[in-house]
Every structure is written in structure tokens, then in C-alpha cells.
C-alpha positions in Angstrom: 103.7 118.2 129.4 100.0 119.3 130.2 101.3 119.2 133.9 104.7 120.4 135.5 104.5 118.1 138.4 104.8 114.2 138.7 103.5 111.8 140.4 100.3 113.8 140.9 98.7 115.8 138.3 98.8 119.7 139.5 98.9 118.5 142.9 96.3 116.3 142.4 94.9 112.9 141.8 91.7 114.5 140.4 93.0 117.7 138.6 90.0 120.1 137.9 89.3 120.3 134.4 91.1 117.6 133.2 87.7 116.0 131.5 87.4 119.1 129.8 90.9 119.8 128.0 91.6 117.4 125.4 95.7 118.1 126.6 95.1 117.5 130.2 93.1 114.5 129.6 95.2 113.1 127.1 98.0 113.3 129.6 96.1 112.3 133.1 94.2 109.3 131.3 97.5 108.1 130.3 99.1 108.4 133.6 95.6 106.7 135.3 96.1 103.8 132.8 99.9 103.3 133.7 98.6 102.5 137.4 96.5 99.9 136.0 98.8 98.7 133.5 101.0 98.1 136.3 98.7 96.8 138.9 98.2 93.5 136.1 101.1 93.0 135.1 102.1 92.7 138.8 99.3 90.3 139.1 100.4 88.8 135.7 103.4 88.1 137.6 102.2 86.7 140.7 100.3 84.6 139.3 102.7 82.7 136.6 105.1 82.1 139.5 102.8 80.4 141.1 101.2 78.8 138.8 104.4 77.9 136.1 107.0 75.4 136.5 108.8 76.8 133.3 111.6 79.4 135.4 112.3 80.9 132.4 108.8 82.2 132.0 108.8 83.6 135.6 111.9 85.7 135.2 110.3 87.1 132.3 106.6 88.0 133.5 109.1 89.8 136.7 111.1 91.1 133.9 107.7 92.6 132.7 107.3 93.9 135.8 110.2 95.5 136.7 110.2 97.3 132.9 107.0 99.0 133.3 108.3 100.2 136.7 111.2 101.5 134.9 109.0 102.8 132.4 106.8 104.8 134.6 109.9 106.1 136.4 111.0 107.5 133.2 108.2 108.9 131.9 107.8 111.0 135.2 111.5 112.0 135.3 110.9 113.1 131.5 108.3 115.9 133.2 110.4 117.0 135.6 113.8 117.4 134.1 111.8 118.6 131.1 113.4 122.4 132.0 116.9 121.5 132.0 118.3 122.2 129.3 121.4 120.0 127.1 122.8 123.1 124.9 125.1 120.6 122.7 121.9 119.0 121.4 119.6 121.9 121.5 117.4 120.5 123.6 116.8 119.3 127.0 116.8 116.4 129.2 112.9 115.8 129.4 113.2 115.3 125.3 115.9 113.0 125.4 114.0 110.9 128.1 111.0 111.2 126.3 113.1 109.5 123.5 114.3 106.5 125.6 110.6 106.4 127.3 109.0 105.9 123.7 111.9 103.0 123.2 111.1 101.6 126.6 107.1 101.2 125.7 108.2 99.1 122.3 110.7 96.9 124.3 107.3 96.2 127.2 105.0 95.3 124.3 107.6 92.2 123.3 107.8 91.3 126.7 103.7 90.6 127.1 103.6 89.1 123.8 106.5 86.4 124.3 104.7 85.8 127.9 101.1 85.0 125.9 102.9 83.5 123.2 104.5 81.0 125.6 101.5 80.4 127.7 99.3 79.8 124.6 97.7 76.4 123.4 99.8 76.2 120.4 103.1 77.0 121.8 102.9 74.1 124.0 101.4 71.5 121.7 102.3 72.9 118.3 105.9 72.3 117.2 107.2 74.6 114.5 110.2 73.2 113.4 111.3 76.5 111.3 114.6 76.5 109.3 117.4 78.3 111.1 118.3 80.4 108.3 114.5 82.3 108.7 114.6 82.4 112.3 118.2 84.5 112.1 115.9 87.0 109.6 113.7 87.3 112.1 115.9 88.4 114.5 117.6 90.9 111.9 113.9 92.3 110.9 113.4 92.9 114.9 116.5 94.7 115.4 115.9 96.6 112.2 112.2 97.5 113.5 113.5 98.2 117.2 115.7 100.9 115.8 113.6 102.6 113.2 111.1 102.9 116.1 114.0 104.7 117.9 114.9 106.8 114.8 110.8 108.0 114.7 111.2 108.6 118.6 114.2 110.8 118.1 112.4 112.3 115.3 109.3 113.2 116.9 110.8 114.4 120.2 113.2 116.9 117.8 109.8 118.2 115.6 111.6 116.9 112.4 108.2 114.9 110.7 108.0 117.6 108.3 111.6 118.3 108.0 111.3 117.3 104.2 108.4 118.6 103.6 108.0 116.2 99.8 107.2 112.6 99.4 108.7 110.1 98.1 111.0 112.6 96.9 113.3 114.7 99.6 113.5 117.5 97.1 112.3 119.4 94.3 112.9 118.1 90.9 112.3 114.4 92.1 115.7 114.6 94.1 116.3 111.0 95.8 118.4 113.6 98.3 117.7 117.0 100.5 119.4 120.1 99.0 120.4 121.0 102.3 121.1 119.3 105.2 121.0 119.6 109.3 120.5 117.3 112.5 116.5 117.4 111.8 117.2 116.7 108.0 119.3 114.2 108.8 116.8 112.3 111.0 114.3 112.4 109.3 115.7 111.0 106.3 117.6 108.3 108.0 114.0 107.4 109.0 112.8 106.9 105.3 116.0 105.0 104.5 115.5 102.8 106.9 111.9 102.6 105.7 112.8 101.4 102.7 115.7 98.5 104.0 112.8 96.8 106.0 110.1 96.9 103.6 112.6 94.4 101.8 113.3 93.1 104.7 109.7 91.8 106.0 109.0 91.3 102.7 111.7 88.9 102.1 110.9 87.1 106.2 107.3 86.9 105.4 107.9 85.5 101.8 110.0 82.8 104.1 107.7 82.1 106.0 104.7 81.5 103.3 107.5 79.2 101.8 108.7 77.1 105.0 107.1 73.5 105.4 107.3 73.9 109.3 105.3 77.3 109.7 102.5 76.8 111.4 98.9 78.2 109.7 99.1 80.6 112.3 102.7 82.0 111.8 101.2 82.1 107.8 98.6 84.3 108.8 100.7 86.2 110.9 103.0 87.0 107.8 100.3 88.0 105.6 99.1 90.3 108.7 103.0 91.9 108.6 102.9 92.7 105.2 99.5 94.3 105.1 100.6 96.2 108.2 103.7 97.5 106.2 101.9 98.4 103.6 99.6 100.2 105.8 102.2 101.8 107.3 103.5 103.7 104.6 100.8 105.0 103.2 100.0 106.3 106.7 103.8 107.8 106.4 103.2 109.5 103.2 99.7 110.7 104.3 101.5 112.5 107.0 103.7 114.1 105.1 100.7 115.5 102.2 98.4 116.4 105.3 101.2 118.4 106.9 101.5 116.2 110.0 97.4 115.5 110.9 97.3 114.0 114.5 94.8 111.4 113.8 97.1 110.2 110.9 100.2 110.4 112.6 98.8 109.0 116.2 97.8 105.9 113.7 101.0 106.1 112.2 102.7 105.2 115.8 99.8 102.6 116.6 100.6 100.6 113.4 104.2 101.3 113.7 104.0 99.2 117.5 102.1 96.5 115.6 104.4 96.1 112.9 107.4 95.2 115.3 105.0 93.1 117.8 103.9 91.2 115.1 107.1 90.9 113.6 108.5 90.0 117.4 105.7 87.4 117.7 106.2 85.6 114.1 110.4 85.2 115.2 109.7 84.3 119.3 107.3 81.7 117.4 109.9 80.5 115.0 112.2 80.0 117.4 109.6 78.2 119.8 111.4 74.7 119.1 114.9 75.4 119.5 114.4 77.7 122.6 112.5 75.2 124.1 115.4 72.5 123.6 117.7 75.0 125.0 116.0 75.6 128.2 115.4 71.9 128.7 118.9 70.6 128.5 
């Protein structure tokens, strides 16, 4: 919100200042790199339906194409219904598009990493004949990711990080639960709860994985990347917490959250490379 107006910048394409003001930079930077980001994946696009005999794989890079589209779309719509206001909620339509917008960004990221994935080497002459029971966990540790990435979205956009201020503990006394309760209480514990189902959760696909004769060496190192990512992860969450919500720390926090659920994403399109492809074929 360094700028009331979308698509230019306070009328502008070159705002004055903007170089200058770490908000209005932060904000017109992102909005420059949005252009490019869409001007490639357009040409992404272009050129694997020309170049790809897989159909499949074309409707997805247009897929891509059309959800950054969306995506920008959203995020400008986010500034300028930013004043209206949704009393019910206590807050207002910009917040709740800022919500799905943060959602939208997670659900892109899968997208260019199932196209790479699919036009890599190892894809195509690497087999990874995974059992069926860990590609199903993979799906489940996705789904579990997606939404915990839409909890923190909810959270953020509602200014409950520090709702419980204590960590691990949500109370004084070493209370496993708040004393008192609200919307922003509620959020943000649903957000460790959920924490704490998919550390066992990635825990319990990656241990799968290092087990599994058909992993590849590369879906191995991957798991070992996911773990080390989760672990990561929560320190960065309970640094957050015991630094009273730094930036840096919690800008990293949303970095390693988005790599936690692409690598997680990657490791199950991976798993499921064999099966998909015998699908599409028949």
C-alpha cells in the first residue's frame, strides 16, 4: 500500500522517490518484476507449444500463464478495494485479497516447478517407480503445506504473528493453550497446530522416501533438503516470536516457508512421474 493507485505507481511508471523510500521501492520493484515475470512466462509458454508434443504440458505452461495474469489482477484489485471496508470481519476487502493473492503466488510456484520438472533430463529418462502408498503422502503433505501457507496469509494480513506473544508455550506457566481467546488468537494458534501435524508429516514422507528402492538419488537428496528446510523453518518461527516480529526474520520465514511446499510439491510431481505418465499415454 506504498501507492493508492494501480496499474501505475502515483500516476506514474517512474514515481519520484521511489529509489529513495525503502516502502515505495519495496512495492514499485515488486510491481516492475511482475511485468517481467509475466513477459517469460508468456514466452515460457510460446515456446513449449511450439516446441512440445506432450498436450498435457502445453495446457499447463498456458495454465502458468493465465495464473500470473490472475495473479497480477488480484494484487492490483487488492490496492484499490483496499478502502472498502467488510465490518463482519473487521477488516476490508483489500486484506482479504491480499489473503487469496499470497495463496495465488504459492499455487504459481508449483506450476513452474511441475513445467521444469517435466522438461528435465531425468524426468524423461529416469523412471521412479515409487510405491503408491508414498506418493498418496505426498499428496496429503501438499495439501497440508498449501493450507498452512493459507493460515500464515490470513494471519499476517489480520497482524496476529504476535498474537501469543510466548514460544513454544501459548501461555504463562508452560500452558500448551491461550488463556484467552479471539479470531487473531485463534489464527495464530491454528497456525502452530498445524505446525506441528506436518513436521510429522514431512518427517514421516521424507523417511519414505530414504526408505523406497525406486527413489531416485535425486528425490533422496530432495528429502534430506525438506527436512533441513523444516527444521529451518521453525526455528525461523520461534525467532520471530523472541525478536518480536524482526522483518528480516520473518521476510525469511515466508521465503523458506515457499520452499518447503515447492520442494515438497516437487519430491510428490516426481513420485508420481511414472504413473502420470502411463495415464496420459493410454
Amino acid at each position: 500500500m506504498a501507492f493508492p493507485d494501480w496499474p501505475l505507481s502515483n500516476g506514474s511508471l517512474n514515481p519520484h522517490g521511489w529509489l529513495t523510500n525503502v516502502a515505495m521501492f519495496a512495492e514499485h520493484s515488486h510491481r516492475l518484476s511482475v511485468s517481467v515475470l509475466s513477459a517469460a512466462t508468456l514466452a515460457l509458454a510460446v515456446w513449449i507449444s511450439r516446441s512440445e508434443e506432450r498436450r498435457w504440458l502445453r495446457r499447463l505452461a498456458w495454465f502458468a500463464f493465465g495464473l500470473v495474469l490472475v495473479q497480477a489482477v488480484v494484487g492490483g484489485l487488492r490496492v484499490l478495494l483496499n478502502p472498502d471496508q467488510v465490518a463482519p470481519m473487521d477488516t476490508s476487502v483489500g486484506e482479504l485479497l491480499a489473503m487469496l493473492h499470497a495463496c495465488l503466488a504459492q499455487l504459481f510456484v508449483c506450476a513452474l516447478f511441475a513445467i521444469a520438472t517435466a522438461c528435465s533430463r531425468g524426468w524423461m529418462e529416469h523412471p521412479s517407480p515409487v510405491r503408491s502408498g508414498l506418493r498418496r503422502m505426498g499428496v496429503a503433505c501438499c495439501i497440508l503445506l498449501f493450507a498452512q501457507l493459507a493460515i500464515a496469509a490470513v494471519m499476517r494480513h489480520s497482524n496476529a504473528g504476535l498474537a501469543i506473544p510466548t514460544f513454544p508455550w501459548s501461555g504463562p506457566g508452560h500452558a500448551l493453550l491461550p488463556a484467552a481467546w479471539d479470531f487473531r488468537v485463534a489464527i495464530h494458534f491454528a497456525h502452530r497446530a498445524m505446525a506441528v501435524i506436518i513436521t510429522v508429516a514431512l518427517v514421516g514422507f521424507a523417511a519414505g522416501i530414504w526408505r523406497d528402492r525406486g527413489a531416485t538419488l535425486g528425490m533422496r537428496c530432495g528429502a534430506s533438503a525438506l527436512v533441513s528446510l523444516l527444521a529451518l523453518q521453525i526455528l525461523l518461527g520461534a525467532t520471530i516470536i523472541r525478536t518480536a516480529r524482526d522483518p528480516g526474520i520473518t521476510t525469511a520465514h515466508v521465503i523458506v516457508g515457499a520452499l518447503t511446499l515447492a520442494t515438497a510439491f516437487w519430491l510428490t510431481w516426481r513420485a508420481h512421474r511414472d504413473a502420470f505418465e502411463a495415464t496420459v499415454r493410454a
